[in-house]
Steps between C-alpha positions, in 0.01 A plus 500: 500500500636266243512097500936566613420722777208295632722197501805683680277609745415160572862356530641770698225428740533128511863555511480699871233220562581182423724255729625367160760799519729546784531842672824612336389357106151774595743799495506463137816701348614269197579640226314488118641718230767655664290618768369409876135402565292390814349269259765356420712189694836536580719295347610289811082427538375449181422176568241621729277612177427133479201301662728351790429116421654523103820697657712195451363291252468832261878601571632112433319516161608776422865464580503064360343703155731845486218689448558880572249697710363805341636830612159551684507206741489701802257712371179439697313550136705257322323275250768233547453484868093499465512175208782333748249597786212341339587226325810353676294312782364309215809352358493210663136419554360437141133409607461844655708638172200343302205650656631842433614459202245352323278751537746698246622274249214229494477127619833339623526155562787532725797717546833389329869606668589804271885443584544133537839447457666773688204534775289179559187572718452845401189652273588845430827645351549857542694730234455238282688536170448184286800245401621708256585796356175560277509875508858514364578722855774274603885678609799275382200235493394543884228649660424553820139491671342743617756766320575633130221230349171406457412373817115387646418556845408153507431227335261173596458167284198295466271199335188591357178273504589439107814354637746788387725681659550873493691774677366806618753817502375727771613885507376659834439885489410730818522887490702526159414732261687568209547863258474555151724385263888648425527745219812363431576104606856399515455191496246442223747371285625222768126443553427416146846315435388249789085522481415515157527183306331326823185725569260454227283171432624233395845575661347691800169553663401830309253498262669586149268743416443716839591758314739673796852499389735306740671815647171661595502257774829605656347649772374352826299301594433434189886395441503246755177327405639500158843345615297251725248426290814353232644303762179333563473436135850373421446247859244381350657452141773324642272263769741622761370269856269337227301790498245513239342820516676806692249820618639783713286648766474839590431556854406846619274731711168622416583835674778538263385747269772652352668183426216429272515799298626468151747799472637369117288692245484209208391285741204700639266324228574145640319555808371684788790363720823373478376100575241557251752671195788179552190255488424663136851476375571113591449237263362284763308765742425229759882445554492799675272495855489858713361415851461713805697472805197556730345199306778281543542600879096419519556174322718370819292556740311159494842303612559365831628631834857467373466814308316698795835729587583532167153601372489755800832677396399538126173619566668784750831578317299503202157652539345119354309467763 
């Protein structure tokens, strides 16, 4: 049985367990792809996929920012719903924030507001897509988060001991896994027309001479590390929230196998597994920071009572326990 199935298991079970669901949302029935699922919410009860004490404040941010909702929200395996899960009950307490997050990007000093302006109090930003259009992805000069850009799960701000501040991108994967590449792209000309005069050193964060051509890396995941991977590079070339250095974090399950695997033939060389190849191909390797989820999960486990019902869902919904 694969890492997927394992996991489905899991949430179909907590699904007819939990009190977090009502008895009509455990019926299941939405519908994903065009087609009706038991593991899936209907639409009426998607809310439900939420740990019940973010239900409001997640919905208000996400309505005061229009950011769109994947398409998998109701989708008990959504990686969406499992970053919101996690990291939302820390958005407001920035002590707690620290002590799991400096176990993955180093010493911090304190937590900074990563949307000051629009959402005093608040230490996490989810589908983060920077100030501006960077990636040249912009329609009639909008975008729109969470939808038809570069987006980050989240996003946190911080001060280091040195007394700098940096911004860690965080991209949150779960059961994904991803195919080989297209024989024939459509739209690798697009791609290039938008990517390419931003994603090699000094303009971008690739090392010049990787030796992968830029359209190699049109395929996932590798694609999105790619596109996030610029963003953080062109934050941080701009100081955007006075940020002086930008990383992105790559958050993911150990279990996770095939999400590892490096299915791009030219890129086989750079390492045994698809953290380890983008690592080789960055001109600055340690702006780039896989982690595992289990880890992070373990690394909250030392905060107070506050947490207990939260920690107690995770570890069930999730197998983190």
């Amino acid at each position: 049985m694969n890492y997927k199935q394992r996991q489905l298991n899991s949430q179909i079970e907590f699904l007819a367990t939990s009190d977090t669901f009502g008895d009509v949302a455990r019926s299941g029935g939405g519908s994903f792809r065009g087609r009706a699922y038991d593991f899936v919410l209907s639409e009426e009860y998607e809310a439900e996929n939420l740990f019940p004490a973010i239900r409001d404040s997640i919905r208000e941010y996400f309505e005061r920012h229009h950011i769109v909702w994947h398409k998998a929200n109701a989708h008990l395996l959504s990686s969406q719903v499992c970053c919101v899960n996690f990291l939302e009950p820390f958005s407001r307490s920035p002590d707690s924030l620290k002590s799991v997050l400096r176990k993955v990007v180093g010493p911090i000093v304190e937590m900074l507001q990563i949307e000051p302006e629009s959402d005093p109090g608040r230490y996490i930003a989810f589908e983060f897509i920077g100030a501006e259009d960077y990636l040249n992805e912009g329609r009639a000069g909008r975008r729109t988060r969470g939808a038809n850009c570069t987006s980050v799960d989240a996003a946190v701000r911080y001060r280091t001991p040195a007394g700098s501040v940096e911004i860690a991108l965080i991209e949150w994967k779960c059961t994904e896994a991803y195919g080989a590449p297209l024989r024939m792209d459509p739209r690798k000309e697009e791609r290039l027309r938008r990517y390419k005069d931003i994603a090699f050193y000094p303009n971008g964060p690739l090392r010049p001479d990787c030796g992968v051509d830029l359209a190699t890396l049109f395929t996932e995941p590798f694609y999105q590390l790619l596109r996030q991977q610029m963003l953080a590079f062109q934050i941080a070339k701009k100081r955007e929230l006075q940020a002086q250095q930008v990383r992105t974090v790559y958050i993911s399950p150990r279990g996770n196998i095939a999400l590892k695997q490096i299915r791009i033939g030219a890129l086989k060389q750079c390492g045994l597994d698809v953290s380890a190849a983008w690592s080789t191909l960055l001109q600055s390797p340690d702006h780039f920071i896989p982690y595992a989820t289990e880890q992070l999960f373990a690394n909250s486990l030392g905060l107070g009572s506050e947490f207990g019902a939260w920690q107690n869902y995770m570890a069930r919904r999730y197998c983190f326990g």
